[in-house]
N, C-alpha and C positions, 0 to 999 in steps of 0.2 A: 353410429348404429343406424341401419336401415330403419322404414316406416313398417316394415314390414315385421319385424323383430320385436320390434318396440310395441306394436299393438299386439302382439302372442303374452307377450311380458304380461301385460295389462289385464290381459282377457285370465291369465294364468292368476296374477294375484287378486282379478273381481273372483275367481271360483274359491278363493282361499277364504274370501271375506264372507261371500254366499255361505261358506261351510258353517263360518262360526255363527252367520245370522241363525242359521238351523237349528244349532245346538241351541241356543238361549231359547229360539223358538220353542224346543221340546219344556227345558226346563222352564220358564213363566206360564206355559200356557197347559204343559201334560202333568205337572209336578203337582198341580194345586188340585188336581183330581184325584190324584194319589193320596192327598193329605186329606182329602172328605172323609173316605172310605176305608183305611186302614189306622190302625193307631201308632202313638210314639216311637216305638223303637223301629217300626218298618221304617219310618219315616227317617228317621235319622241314618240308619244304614243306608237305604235310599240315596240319602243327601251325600254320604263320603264316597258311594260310588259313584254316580254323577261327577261328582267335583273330581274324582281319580282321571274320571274316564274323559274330562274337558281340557284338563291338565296334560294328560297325553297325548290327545287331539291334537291340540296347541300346538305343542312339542314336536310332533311327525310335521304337521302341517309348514312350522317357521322353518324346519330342516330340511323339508321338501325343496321349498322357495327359497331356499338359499342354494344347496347344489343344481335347481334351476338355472339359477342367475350365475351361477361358475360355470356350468355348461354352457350358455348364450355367450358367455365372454370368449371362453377359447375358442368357439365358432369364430367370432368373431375376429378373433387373430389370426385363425385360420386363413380366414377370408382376404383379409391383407395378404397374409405371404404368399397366398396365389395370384392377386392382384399384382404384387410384385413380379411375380415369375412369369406372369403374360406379358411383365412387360420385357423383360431381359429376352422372351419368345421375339415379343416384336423386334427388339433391336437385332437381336441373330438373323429376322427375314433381312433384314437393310443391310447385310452384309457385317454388320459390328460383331468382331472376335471376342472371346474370354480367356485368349491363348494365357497371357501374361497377369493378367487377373479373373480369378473363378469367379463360376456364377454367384456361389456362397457368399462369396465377400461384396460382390458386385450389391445382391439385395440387402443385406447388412449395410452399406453405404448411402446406398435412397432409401434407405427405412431411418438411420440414424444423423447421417449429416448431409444430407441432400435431397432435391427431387426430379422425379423424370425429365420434367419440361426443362427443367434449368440446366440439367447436365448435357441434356442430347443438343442445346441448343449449339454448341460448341461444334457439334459434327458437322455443319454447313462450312467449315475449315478445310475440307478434306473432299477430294475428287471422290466422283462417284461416275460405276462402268455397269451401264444396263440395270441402272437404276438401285445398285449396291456398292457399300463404299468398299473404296481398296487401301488393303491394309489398316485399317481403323482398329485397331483395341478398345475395350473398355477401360483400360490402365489411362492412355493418351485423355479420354473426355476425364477422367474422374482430376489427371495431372493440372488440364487446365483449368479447371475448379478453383482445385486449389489454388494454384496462381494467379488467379482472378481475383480471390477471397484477399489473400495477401496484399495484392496491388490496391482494393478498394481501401482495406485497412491503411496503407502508408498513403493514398492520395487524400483521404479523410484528414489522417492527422494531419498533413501538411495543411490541407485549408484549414480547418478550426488552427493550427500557428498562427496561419498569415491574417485570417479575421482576427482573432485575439491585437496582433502585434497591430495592424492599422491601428483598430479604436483606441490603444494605449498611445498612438503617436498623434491621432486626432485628436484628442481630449487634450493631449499636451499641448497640441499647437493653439486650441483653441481659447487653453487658459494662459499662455506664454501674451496673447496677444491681446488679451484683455475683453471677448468677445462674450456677452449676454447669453450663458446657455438655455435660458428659457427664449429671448429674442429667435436667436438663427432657428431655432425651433420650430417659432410662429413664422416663419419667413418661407420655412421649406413647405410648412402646411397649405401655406397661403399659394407655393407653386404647387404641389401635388397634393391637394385638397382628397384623393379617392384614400390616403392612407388612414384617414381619419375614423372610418370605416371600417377598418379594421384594429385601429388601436383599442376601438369603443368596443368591438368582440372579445377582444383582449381583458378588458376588464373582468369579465367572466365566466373565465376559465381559469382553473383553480391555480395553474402552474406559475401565471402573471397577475392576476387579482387583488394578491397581498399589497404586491411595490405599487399598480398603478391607481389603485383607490385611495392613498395618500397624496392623491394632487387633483384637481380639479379639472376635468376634461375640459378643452383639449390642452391645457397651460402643464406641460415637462419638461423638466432641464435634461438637455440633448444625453446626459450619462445615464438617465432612464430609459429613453428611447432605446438606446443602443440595447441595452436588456432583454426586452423583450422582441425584436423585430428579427426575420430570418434573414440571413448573408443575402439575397440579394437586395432586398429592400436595405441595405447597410451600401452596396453597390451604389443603388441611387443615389440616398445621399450622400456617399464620397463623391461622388462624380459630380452633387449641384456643389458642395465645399471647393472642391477643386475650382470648378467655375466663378463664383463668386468673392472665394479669399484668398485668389493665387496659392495657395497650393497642389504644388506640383509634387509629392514624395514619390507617389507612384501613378503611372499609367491606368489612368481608370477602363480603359478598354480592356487591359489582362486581365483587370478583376473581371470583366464581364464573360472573361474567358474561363476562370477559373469559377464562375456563375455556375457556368454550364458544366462544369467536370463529369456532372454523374452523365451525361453521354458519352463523355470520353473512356469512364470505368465502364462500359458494357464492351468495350468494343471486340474483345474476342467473342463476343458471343455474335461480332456479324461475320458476314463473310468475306472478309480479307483476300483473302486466297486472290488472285489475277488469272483468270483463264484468258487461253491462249485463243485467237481468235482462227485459229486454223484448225479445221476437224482430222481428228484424231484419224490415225490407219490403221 
């Protein structure tokens, strides 16, 4: 909702409030004048018209301020689905089709499961001739989306496996071997002292909190650690394990490869494409 809107709003329900301070006004301050000078029963007739006519007031006025407030809303949807449709205008200047997908569904699609930036990103895939692309659908950006979406989902789950399955094979090795899980702990602190620093943030935030205020900063056995810290700080310390207790399961460099994945999940969204280094005739 604009600032603009929202102080109409405001200004709408001070005048509503204005109204009823008026009424009481009359009645406290006009009503006792009435009661000097006339006797009982004016007085009482008086008083059930008043209260008829306050009770009404009320009534128009909250019914007022309600179909108000229904009318600013659908402005306000308004307002979107034109927003929308300048922007399906701009992509028609860039030369982008609605042949194979209509405009109708096109805004229905960045209104419900998408948005402009993220979808048009994709079109830097596709040659462009005087400054409009060729042959470009709206179908083709919305496709690779999707398959973008897909591919993040199954490269996700693959890393959360592969993080899962290390730590189940590190904790094995480290208890097969007889190794002090609170020791290698203080050992890895003692080389990257800056972690420390963030396990003490850790404490409180509400998600790690519980498990790390049962231990005594900085003294945790290595199977807490693992708990609370994100895959690449688990990276590190596979990589000081490796170093220090000969093992070798896996290539600590892949991890740092699979570190980095979430750049490798953007990558339709750069521009791939190979132009040719020869101008066009």
């Amino acid at each position: 909702m604009s600032n603009k809107i929202y102080l109409t709003m405001m200004n709408e329900k001070i005048n509503i409030i204005d109204g009823i301070k008026i009424d009481l006004f009359i009645f406290f301050k006009i009503f006792p004048l009435i009661v000097f000078y006339y006797n009982n029963y004016i007085i009482v007739l008086l008083i059930l018209l008043f209260v008829t006519y306050i009770i009404i007031t009320l009534y128009m006025l909250i019914y007022g301020y309600i179909m108000y407030l229904r009318r600013y809303n659908q402005r306000i949807w308004r307002f979107a689905i034109l927003e929308t449709r300048l922007l399906i205008t701009k992509l028609k200047e860039k030369g982008i089709t609605f042949d194979y997908y209509s405009e109708e569904k096109a805004i229905e699609f960045l209104e419900k499961h998408n948005y402009y930036v993220k979808i048009t990103a994709y079109k830097t895939n596709f040659h462009k001739h005087n400054n409009k692309y060729i042959g470009l659908d709206f179908l083709a950006l919305k496709d690779l989306s999707t398959i973008d979406m897909h591919l993040k989902q199954w490269v996700l789950f693959a890393c959360l496996s592969i993080e899962h399955s290390l730590k189940v094979n590190l904790l094995k090795d480290i208890q097969e071997n007889g190794i002090d899980e609170y020791a290698i702990l203080n050992q890895y602190f003692n080389s990257y002292p800056n972690i420390l620093n963030e396990i003490e943030h850790r404490r409180n935030t509400p998600y790690t909190k519980n498990l790390l205020k049962k231990y005594n900063h900085p003294i945790y056995p290595v199977y807490v650690y693992f708990e609370v810290i994100p895959f690449g700080e688990f990276v590190n310390f596979y990589k000081f394990y490796c170093e220090n207790y000969d093992y070798n399961s896996l290539d600590p460099s892949i991890l740092y490869c699979i570190r980095n994945i979430i750049d490798l999940m953007n990558f339709f969204q750069f521009k791939i494409t190979r132009h040719s280094n020869k101008k066009s005739v």
